[in-house]
C-alpha positions as CSV (number, residue, x, y, z in Angstrom):
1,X,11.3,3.5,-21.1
2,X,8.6,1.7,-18.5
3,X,5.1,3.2,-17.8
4,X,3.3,2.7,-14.6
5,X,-0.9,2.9,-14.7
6,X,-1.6,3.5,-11.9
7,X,-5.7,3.8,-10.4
8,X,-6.5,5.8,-7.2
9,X,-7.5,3.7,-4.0
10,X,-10.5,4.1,-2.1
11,X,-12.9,6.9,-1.8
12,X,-15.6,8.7,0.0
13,X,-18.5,8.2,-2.0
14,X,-21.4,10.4,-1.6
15,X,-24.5,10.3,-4.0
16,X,-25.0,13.6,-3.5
17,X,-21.9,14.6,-4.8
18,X,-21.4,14.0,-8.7
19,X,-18.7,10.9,-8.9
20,X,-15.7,13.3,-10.3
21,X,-16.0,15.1,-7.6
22,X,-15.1,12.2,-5.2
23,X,-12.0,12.3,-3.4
24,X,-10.4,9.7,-1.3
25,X,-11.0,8.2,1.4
26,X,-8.2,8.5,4.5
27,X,-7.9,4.6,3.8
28,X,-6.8,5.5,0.5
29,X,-4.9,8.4,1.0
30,X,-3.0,6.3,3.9
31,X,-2.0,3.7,1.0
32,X,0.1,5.9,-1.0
33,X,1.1,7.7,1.9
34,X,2.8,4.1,2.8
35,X,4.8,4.0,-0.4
36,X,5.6,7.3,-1.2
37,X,9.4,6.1,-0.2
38,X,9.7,3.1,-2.8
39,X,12.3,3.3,-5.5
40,X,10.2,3.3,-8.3
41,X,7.8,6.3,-6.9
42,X,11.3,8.1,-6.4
43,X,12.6,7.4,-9.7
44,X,8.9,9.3,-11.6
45,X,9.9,12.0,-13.8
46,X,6.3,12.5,-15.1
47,X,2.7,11.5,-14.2
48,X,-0.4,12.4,-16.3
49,X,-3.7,12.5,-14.6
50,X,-7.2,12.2,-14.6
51,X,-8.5,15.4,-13.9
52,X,-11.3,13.7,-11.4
53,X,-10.9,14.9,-7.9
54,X,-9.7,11.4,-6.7
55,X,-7.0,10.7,-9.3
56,X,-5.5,14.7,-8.8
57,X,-5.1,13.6,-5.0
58,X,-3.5,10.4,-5.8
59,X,-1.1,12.0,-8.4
60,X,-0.4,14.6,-5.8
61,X,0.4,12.1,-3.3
62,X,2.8,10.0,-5.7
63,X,4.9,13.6,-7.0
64,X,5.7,14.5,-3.7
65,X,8.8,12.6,-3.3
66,X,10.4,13.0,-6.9
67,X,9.0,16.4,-7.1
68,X,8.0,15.6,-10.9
69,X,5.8,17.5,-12.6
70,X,1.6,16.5,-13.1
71,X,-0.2,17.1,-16.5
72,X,-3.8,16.8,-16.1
73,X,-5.4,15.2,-19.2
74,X,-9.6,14.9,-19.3
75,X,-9.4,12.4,-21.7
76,X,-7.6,9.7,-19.4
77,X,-11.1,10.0,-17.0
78,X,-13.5,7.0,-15.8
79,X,-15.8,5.7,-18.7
80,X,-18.9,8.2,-19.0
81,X,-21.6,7.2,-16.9
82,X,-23.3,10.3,-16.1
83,X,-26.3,9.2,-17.4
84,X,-27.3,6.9,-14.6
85,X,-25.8,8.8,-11.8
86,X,-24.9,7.3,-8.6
87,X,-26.2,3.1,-8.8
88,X,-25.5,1.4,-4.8
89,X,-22.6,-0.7,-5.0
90,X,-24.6,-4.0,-6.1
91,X,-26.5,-2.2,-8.7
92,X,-23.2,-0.7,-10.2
93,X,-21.1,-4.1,-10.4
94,X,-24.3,-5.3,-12.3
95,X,-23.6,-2.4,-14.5
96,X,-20.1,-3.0,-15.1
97,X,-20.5,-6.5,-16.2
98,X,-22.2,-5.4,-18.5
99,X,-20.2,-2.9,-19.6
100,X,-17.3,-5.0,-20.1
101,X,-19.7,-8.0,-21.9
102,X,-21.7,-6.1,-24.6
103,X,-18.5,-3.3,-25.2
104,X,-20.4,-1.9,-28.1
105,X,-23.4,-1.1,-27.0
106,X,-24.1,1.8,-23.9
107,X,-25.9,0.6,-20.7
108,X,-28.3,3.2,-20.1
109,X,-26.4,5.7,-22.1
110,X,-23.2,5.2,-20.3
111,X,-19.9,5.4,-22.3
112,X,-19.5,2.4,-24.9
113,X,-17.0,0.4,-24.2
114,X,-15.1,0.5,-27.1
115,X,-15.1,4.5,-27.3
116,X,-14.1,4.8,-23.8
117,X,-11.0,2.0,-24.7
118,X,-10.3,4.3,-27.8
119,X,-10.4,7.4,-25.9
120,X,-7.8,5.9,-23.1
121,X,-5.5,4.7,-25.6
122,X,-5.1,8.0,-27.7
123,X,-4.7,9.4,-24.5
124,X,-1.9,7.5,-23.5
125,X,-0.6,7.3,-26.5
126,X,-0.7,11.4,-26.8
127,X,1.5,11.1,-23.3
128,X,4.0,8.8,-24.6
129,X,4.7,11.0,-27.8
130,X,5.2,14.3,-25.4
131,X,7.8,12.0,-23.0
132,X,11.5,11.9,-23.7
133,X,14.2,10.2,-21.5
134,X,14.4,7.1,-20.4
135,X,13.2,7.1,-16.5
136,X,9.4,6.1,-15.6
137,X,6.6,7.9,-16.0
138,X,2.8,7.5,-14.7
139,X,-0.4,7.5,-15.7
140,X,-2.9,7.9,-12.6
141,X,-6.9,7.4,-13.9
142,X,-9.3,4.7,-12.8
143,X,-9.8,0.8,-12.7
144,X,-12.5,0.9,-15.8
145,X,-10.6,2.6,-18.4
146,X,-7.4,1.3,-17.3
147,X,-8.7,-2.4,-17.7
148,X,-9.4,-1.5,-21.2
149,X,-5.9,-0.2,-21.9
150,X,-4.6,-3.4,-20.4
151,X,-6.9,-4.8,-23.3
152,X,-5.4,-2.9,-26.1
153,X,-2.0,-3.7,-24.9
154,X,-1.9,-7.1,-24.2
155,X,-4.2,-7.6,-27.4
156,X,-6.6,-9.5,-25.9
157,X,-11.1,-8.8,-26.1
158,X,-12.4,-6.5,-23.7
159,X,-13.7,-8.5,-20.8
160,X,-14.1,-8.0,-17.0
161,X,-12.0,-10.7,-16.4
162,X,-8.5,-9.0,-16.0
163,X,-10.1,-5.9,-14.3
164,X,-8.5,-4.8,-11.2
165,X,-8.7,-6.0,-8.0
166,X,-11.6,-4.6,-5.6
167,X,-10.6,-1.3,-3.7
168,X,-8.4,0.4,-6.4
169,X,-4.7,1.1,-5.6
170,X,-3.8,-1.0,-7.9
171,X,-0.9,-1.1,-10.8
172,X,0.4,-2.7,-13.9
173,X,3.3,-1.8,-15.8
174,X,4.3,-1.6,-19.7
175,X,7.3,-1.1,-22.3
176,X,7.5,1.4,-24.0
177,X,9.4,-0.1,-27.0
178,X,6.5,-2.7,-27.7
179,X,3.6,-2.0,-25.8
180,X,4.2,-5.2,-24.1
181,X,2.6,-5.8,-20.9
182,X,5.2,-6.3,-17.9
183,X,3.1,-7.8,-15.2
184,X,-0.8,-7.7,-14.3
185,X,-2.4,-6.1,-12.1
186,X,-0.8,-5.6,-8.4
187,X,-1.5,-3.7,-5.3
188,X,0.4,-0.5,-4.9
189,X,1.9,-2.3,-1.4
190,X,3.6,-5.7,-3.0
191,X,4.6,-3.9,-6.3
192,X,8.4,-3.3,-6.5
193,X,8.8,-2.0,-10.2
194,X,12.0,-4.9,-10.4
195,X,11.6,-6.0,-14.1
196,X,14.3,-8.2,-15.9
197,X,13.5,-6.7,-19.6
């Protein structure tokens, strides 16, 4: 069995709006509008969710044309960072390298790291227990805590090195039989889901 992670594109952000709450942007909902069609969104037979506003809307978007089914799991959200609230852009990529440099200790109270990588991967690891078959299944969340899982699966130290590119919409697959990594990160556009295992 394959897994897709998927993380939601871009947004409307508004500071006076807590950051669950965001939803997309009509950039980002005219992204997965554009690949709704593809084989391997047709071929979904499960996708597990975020249950942020901005992940729902992209998992919505993606079950439309297999008609699967969404489960909405609070663990899989963004890494905690309610403490800080809404930083401007520059202020928050400062915060997220350091984030992904010092994993065990909280910036400002935010989420640790390595919690917030522990929390993804029982998450996902919950999922994969409840799936049976042998067709794809999702997992729709965000770029943070899905650059951790990319961590724990391709066994490598949490760094902000292999995070995602900039905007979101972005996807990298994995076996299910050994947790191996099947490609890095790769916009939702050029992805084709063709794997020679």
């Amino acid at each position: 069995m394959r897994f897709y992670y998927i993380t939601h594109p871009q947004i409307v952000m508004d500071p006076a709006i807590p950051v669950p709450q965001w939803g997309l942007s009509q950039t980002g909902r005219a992204r997965l509008e554009a690949i709704c069609d593809r084989p391997w969104v047709l071929s979904l037979t499960r996708i597990f969710s975020s249950d942020e506003k901005k992940a729902l809307e992209t998992a919505e978007i993606l079950a439309r044309g297999s008609g699967c089914p969404i489960e909405i799991d609070a663990m899989m959200g963004e890494n905690d960072r309610a403490s800080t609230g809404f930083l401007p852009p520059p202020e928050f990529e400062k915060a997220a390298d350091r984030f992904f440099a010092e994993p065990e200790l909280s910036f400002n109270g935010w989420e640790r790291a390595v919690d917030a990588q522990a929390r993804i991967v029982q998450a996902v690891e919950t999922a994969i227990d409840h799936s049976s078959g042998n067709e794809p299944v999702a997992f729709v969340g965000h770029g943070g805590v899905g650059t951790l899982l990319k961590h724990h699966l391709g066994r490598t130290p949490i760094s902000r090195i292999r995070d995602q590119p900039p905007g979101g919409g972005n996807i990298f697959a994995f076996r299910l039989s050994d947790r191996a990594l099947l490609c890095d990160w790769e916009p939702l556009e050029t992805f084709s889901g063709d794997f020679h295992e």
